[in-house]
C-alpha positions in Angstrom: 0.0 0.0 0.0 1.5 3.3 -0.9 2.9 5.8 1.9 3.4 9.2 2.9 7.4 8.3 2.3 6.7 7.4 -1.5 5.1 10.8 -2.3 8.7 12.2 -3.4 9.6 9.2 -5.6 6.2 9.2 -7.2 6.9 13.2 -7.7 10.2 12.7 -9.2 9.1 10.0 -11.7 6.4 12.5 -12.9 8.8 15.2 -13.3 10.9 12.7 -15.4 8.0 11.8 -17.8 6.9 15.5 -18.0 10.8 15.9 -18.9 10.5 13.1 -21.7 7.9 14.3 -23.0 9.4 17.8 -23.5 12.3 16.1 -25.2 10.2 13.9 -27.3 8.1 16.5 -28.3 10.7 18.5 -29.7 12.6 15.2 -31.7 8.8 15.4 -33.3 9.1 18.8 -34.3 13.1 18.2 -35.8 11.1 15.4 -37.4 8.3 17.2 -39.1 10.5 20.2 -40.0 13.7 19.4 -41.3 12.3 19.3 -44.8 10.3 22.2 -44.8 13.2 24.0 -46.5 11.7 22.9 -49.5 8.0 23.3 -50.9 5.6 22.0 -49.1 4.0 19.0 -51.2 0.4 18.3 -52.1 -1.0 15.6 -49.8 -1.2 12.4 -51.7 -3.9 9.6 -51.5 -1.6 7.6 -48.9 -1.7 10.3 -46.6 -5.3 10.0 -46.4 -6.1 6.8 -46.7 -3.0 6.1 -43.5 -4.9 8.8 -41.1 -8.3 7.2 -40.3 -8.1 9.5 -37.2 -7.9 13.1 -38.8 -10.5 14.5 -37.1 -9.5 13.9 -33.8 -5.7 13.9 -35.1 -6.3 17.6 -36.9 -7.6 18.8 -32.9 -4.5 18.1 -31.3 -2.7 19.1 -33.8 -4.4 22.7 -33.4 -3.8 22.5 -29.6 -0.1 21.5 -30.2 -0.2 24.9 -32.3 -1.7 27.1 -29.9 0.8 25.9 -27.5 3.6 26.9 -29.8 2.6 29.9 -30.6 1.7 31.3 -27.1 5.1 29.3 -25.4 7.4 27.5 -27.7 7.6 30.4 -30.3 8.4 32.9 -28.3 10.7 31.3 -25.9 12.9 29.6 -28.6 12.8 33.4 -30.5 14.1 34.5 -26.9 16.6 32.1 -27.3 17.6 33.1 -30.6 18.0 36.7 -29.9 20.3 36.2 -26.6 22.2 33.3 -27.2 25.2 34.0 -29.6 25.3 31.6 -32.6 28.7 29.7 -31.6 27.1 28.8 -28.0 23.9 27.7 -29.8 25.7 25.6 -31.8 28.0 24.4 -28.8 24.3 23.6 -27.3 23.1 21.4 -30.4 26.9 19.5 -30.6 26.5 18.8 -26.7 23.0 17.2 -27.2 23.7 14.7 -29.8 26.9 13.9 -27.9 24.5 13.0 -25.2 22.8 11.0 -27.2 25.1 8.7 -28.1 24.6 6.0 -26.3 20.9 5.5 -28.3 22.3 6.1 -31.0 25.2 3.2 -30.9 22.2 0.6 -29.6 20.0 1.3 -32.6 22.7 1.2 -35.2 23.5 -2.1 -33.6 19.9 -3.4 -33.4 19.8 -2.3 -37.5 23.2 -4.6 -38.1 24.6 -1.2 -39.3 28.1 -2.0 -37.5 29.9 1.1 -40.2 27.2 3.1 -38.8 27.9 1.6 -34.7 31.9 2.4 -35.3 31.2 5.9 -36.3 29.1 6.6 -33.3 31.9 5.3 -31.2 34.5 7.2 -32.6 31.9 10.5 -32.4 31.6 10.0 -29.1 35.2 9.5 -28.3 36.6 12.4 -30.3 33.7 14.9 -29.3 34.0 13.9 -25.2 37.7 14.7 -25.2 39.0 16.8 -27.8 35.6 18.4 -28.2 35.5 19.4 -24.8 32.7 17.3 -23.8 30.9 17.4 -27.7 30.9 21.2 -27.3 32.9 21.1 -30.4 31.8 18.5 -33.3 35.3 17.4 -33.9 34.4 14.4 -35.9 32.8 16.1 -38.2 35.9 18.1 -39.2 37.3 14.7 -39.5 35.0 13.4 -42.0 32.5 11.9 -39.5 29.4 13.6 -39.7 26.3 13.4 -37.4 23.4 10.7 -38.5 20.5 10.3 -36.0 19.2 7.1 -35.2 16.2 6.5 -33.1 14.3 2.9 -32.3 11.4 3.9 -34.2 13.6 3.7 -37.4 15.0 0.2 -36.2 11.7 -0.9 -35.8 11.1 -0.2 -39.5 14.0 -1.8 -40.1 12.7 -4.9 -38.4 10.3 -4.9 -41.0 7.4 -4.0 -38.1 4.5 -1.5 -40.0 4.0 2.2 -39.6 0.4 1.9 -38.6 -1.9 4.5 -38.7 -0.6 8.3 -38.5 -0.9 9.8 -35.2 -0.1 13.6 -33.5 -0.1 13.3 -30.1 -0.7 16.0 -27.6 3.0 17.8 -27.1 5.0 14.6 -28.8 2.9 16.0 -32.4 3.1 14.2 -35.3 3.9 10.5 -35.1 2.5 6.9 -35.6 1.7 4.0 -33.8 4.9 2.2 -34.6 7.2 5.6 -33.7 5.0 6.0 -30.3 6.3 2.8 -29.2 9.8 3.7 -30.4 8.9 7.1 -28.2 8.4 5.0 -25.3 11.6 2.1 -25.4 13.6 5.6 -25.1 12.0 6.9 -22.9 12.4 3.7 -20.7 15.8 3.0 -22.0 17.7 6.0 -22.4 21.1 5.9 -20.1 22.1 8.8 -19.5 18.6 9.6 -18.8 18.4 7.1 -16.1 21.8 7.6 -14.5 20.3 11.4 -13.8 17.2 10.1 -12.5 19.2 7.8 -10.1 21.5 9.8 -9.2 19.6 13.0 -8.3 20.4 14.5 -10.8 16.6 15.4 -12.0 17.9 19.1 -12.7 20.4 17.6 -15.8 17.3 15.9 -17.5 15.2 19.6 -17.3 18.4 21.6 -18.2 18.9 18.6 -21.3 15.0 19.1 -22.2 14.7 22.4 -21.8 18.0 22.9 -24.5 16.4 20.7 -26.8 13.4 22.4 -27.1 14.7 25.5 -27.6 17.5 24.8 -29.7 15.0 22.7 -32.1 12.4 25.3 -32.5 14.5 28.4 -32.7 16.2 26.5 -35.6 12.8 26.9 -37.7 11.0 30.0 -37.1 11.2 31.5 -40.2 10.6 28.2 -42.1 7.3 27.3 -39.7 6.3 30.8 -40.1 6.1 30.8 -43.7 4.8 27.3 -44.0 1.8 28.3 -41.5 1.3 31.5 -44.6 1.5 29.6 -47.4 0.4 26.4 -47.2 -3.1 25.9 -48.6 -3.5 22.8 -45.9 -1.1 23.3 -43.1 -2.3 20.2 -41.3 -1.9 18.1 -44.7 1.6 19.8 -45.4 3.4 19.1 -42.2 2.1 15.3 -42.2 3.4 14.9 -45.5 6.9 16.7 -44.5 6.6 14.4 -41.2 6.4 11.0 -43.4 8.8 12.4 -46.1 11.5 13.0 -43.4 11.2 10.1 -41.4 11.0 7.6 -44.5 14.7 9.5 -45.5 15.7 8.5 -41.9 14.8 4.8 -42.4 16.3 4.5 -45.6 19.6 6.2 -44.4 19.0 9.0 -47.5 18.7 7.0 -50.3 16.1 7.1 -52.5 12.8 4.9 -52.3 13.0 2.3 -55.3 9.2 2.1 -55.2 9.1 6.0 -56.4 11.3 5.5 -58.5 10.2 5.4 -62.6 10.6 2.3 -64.5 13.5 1.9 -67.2 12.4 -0.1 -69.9 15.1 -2.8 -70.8 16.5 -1.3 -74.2 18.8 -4.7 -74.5 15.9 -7.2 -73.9 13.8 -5.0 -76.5 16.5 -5.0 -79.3 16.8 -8.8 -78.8 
């Protein structure tokens, strides 16, 4: 039976999810916006027939937006203005060295071991001559950056997407990236060591970077998607699916979009 003594645990756990989910939420948002440099497409028949919640989906969508524009917006423009560019880009370095550890275990989970050996030398040219991955040292070596999450691994696995999905501060997903959402959220180690160690105020400080940093990176581009696009709902799932697709397939192009070639040799034969 649950005592007076377990009040603070309970509490800390709470403040841990709440944390998660401010991290999440803004991995969403990198997700959904890091192809809106380009035109926004026209919603295609898949996108449709793959959302059989859009009315409910389309309301929390809007509420994700009010709360953007009334605290997210401004507070990453904030942000923007005070923080000098170097130091936000020391802050964005510092994060993904942080996340390392996740991910190392999802390039091994994918059998990418090129992709597992890169993350391992990241990690150990970033903590120590980077000066704790302030400075993205690898990447002057030739080692670039390449998120990998366990949503993407489970596509990999071969498990379906499942219907699309924006969840309330997490935004746009789908059923098999809201269980991805979760195994991080349970599984993420440097996340945990915080938690047991006291250190609760490292997981808000790590959220509350990521959030901004993520946001203040696209608010011109979300400001002149929300102005132009005839369907701003339609739009940002389509940029969503594009994005994360790219993810899965490591950048290179989907074979199924791709136009046939006749076969000029069998034809002359």
């Amino acid at each position: 039976m649950p005592t007076v003594l377990d009040r603070p645990h309970r509490l800390r756990r709470l403040a841990t999810a709440a944390t998660w989910l401010l991290v999440l939420s803004s991995t969403a948002l990198s997700t959904s916006l890091a192809t809106a440099q380009e035109a926004p497409p026209a919603p295609t028949e898949a996108d449709n027939t793959n959302d059989p919640l859009e009315p409910i989906n389309r309301g929390v969508f809007w509420f994700n937006e009010l709360l953007d524009v009334v605290l997210l917006r401004p507070a990453a423009e904030i942000y923007r203005e005070v923080v000098p560019d170097p130091a936000q880009t020391g802050v964005r370095n510092a994060l993904r060295n942080l996340r390392s550890p996740l991910d190392l275990a999802n390039q091994t989970l994918q059998g990418d071991w090129d992709g597992a050996g890169n993350v391992l030398k990241r990690f150990a040219l970033n903590t120590t001559v980077g000066i704790g991955g302030l400075i993205d040292v690898a990447a002057q070596q030739g080692i670039p950056y390449e998120y990998e999450s366990f949503d993407q691994t489970l596509a990999v696995w071969g498990v379906p997407e499942g219907p699309y999905l924006v969840l309330p501060l997490i935004g746009a997903s789908s059923v098999r990236d809201a269980v991805g959402f979760g195994a991080e959220y349970l599984g993420d180690p440097v996340s945990l060591y915080a938690s047991n160690n006291d250190l609760e105020w490292a997981n808000y400080t790590r959220a509350g970077l990521t959030v901004l940093d993520t946001r203040a990176g696209y608010i011109d581009v979300i400001d002149d998607l929300r102005r132009n696009s005839f369907d701003y709902y339609a739009a940002m799932r389509s940029l969503y699916r594009q994005r994360r697709d790219g993810w899965i397939r490591d950048g290179a192009p989907d074979a199924s979009r791709l136009p046939d070639i006749p076969d000029y040799e069998a034809a002359d034969q």
